[in-house]
C-alpha positions as CSV (number, residue, x, y, z in Angstrom):
1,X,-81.6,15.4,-77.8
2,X,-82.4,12.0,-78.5
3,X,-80.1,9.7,-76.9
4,X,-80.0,5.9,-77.8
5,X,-79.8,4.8,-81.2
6,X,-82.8,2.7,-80.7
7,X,-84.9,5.8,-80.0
8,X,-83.5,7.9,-83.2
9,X,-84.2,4.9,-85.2
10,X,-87.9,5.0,-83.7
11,X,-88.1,9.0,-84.1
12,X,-87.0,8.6,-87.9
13,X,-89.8,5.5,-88.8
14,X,-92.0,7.6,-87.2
15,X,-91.5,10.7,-89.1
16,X,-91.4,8.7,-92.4
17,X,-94.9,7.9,-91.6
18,X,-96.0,11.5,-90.7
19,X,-94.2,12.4,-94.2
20,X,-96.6,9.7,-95.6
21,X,-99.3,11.0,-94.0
22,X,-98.9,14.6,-94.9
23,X,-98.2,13.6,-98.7
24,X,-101.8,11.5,-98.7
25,X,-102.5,7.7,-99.7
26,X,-102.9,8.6,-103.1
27,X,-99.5,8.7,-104.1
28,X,-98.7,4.9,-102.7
29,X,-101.3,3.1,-105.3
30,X,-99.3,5.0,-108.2
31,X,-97.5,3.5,-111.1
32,X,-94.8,5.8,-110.1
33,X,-93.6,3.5,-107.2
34,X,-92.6,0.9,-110.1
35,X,-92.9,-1.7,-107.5
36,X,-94.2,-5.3,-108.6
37,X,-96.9,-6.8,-106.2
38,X,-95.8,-9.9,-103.9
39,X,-99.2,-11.9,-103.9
40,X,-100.1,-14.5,-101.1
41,X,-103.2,-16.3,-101.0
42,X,-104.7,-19.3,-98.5
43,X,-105.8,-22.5,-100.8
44,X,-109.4,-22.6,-101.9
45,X,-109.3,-19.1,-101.1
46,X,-110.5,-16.6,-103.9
47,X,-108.9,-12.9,-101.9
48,X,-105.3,-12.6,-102.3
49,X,-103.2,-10.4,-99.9
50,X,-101.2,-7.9,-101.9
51,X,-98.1,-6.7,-100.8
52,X,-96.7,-3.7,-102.3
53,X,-93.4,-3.1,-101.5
54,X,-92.4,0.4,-101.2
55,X,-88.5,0.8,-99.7
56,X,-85.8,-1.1,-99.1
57,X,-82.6,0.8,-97.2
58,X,-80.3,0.5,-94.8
59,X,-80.5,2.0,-91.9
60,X,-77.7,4.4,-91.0
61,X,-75.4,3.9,-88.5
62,X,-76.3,0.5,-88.4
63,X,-74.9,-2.2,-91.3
64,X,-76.5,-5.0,-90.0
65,X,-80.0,-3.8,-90.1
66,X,-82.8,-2.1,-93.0
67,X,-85.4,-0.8,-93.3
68,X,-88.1,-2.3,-94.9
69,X,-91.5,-0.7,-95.9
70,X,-94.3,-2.1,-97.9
71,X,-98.1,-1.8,-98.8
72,X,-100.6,-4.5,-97.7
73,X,-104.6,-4.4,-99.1
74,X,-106.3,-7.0,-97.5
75,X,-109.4,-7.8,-99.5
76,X,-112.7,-8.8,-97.6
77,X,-112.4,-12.3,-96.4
78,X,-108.7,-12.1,-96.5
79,X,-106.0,-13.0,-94.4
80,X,-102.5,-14.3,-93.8
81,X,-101.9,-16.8,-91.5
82,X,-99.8,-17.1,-87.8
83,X,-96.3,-16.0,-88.6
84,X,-93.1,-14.2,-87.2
85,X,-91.2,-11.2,-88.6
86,X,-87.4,-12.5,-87.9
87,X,-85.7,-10.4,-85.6
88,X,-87.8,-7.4,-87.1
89,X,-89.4,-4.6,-85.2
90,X,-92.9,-4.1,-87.0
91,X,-94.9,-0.6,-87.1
92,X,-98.5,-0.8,-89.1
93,X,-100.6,2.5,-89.8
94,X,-103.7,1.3,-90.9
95,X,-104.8,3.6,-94.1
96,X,-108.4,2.4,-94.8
97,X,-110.4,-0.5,-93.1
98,X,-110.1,-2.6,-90.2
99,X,-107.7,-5.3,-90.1
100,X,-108.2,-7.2,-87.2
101,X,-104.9,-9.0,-85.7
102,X,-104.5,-11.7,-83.2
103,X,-101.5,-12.0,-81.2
104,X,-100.6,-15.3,-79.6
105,X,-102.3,-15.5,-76.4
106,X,-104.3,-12.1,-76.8
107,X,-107.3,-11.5,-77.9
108,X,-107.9,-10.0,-81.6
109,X,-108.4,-6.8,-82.0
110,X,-109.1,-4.1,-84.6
111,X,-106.7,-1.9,-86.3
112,X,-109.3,1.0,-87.5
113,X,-108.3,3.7,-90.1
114,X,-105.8,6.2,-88.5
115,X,-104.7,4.1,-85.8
116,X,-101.1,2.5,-85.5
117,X,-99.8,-0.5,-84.2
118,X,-96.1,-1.8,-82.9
119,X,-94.9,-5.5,-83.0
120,X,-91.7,-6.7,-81.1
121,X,-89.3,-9.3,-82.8
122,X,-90.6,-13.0,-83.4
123,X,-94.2,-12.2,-81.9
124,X,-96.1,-14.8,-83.4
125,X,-99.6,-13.5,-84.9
126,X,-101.9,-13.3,-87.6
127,X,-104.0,-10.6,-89.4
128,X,-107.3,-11.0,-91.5
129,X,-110.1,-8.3,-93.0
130,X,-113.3,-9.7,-91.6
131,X,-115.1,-6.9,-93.5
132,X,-117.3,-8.8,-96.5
133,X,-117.5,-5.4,-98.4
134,X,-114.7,-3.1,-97.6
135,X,-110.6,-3.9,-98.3
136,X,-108.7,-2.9,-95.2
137,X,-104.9,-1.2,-96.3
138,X,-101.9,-1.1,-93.9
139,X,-99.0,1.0,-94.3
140,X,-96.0,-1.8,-92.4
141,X,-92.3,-0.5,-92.1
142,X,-90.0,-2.8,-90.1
143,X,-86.4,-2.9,-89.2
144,X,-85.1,-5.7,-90.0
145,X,-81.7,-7.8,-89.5
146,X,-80.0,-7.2,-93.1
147,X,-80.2,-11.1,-95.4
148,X,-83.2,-12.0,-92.6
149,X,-86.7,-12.9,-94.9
150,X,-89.4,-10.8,-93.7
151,X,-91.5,-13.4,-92.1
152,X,-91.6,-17.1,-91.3
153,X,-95.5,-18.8,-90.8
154,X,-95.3,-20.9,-87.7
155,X,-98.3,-23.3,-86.1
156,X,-101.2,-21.7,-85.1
157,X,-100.8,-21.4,-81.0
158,X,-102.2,-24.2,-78.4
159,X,-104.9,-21.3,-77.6
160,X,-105.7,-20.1,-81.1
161,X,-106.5,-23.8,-81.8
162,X,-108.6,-24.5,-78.8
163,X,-110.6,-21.3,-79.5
164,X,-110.7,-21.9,-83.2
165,X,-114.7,-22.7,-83.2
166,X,-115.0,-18.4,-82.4
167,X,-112.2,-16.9,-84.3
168,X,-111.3,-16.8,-87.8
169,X,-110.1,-19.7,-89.3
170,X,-107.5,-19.3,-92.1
171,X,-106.7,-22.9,-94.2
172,X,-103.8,-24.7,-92.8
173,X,-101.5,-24.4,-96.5
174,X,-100.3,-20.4,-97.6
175,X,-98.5,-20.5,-100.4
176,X,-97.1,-17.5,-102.4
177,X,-96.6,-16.4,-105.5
178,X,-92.6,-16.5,-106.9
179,X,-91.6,-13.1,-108.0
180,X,-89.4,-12.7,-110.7
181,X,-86.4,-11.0,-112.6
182,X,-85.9,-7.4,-110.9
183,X,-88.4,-7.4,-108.3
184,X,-87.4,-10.9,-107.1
185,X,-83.6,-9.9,-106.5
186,X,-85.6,-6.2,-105.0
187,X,-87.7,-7.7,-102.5
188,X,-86.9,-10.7,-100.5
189,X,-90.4,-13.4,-100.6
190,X,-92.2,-13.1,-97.7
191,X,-91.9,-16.0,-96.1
192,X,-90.7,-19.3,-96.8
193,X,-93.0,-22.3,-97.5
């Protein structure tokens, strides 16, 4: 038996993902989902970041928290810049690709096809495809403080600037498309400006 509620939360996101898994990808780029796309783009930059957003309920037990899930393709050349996820817990199960992400004072590393990755609250980091040919997709669920957005961008890290002339450098602006009507009051924007 599991016994914290942290841990039956844990066990539950990650049998929603293994449900996901089973089911296939295909299903997720549907027009069945009904789900408008949340676009975010750096200036000058031609590949937007696409954020489908998937689920939004809260979690049981527990009426100050959700759970949010969503879909992210990552174009080549794409990225989003250094931000946090607001006293959210993030789990990524990269679909197709390789999304490389870059935590604050860690090296970058690559999130291949199949493999997963766990975040803990207000960890500052980025995420980019540094493919020029191949779109990377990441399957995110996060559990969230209820009225919380789901992420904040925040300056770059004394390291990540020092190192800048080896890593990826996204533009300095990133702003975002406004959703609107139903899917506006659906999904919260993801992040402020």
């Amino acid at each position: 038996m599991i016994a914290s509620p942290f841990k039956r939360k844990l066990v539950a996101v990650f049998c929603v993902l293994a449900i996901i898994g089973l089911v296939g990808t295909s299903l997720l780029g549907t027009s069945l989902l009904g789900t408008g796309l949340l676009e975010a783009r750096e200036d000058g930059a031609t590949p937007k970041v696409e954020a489908q957003h998937l689920l939004t309920q809260p979690v049981a037990g527990d009426p100050g928290k959700e759970v949010d899930i969503q879909l992210y393709t990552f174009p080549p050349g794409s990225a989003v810049p250094w931000h946090i996820h607001p006293g959210a817990q993030e789990f990524e199960y990269e679909l197709e690709g390789t999304l490389m992400i870059e935590v604050a004072g860690k090296p970058p590393r690559a999130l291949k096809a199949g493999e997963a990755f766990h975040l803990a609250p207000n960890v500052v980091h980025r995420g980019w495809n540094a493919s020029k040919t191949e779109a990377a997709k990441v399957y995110v669920v996060r559990i969230k403080p209820v009225g919380q957005p789901l992420a904040e961008i925040v300056k770059p890290p004394e390291a990540a600037q020092e190192n800048s002339s080896t890593r990826f450098k996204p533009r300095t602006r990133f702003p975002l498309a406004r959703m609107t009507g139903a899917a506006k009051s659906a999904l919260p924007i993801w992040c402020s400006e």
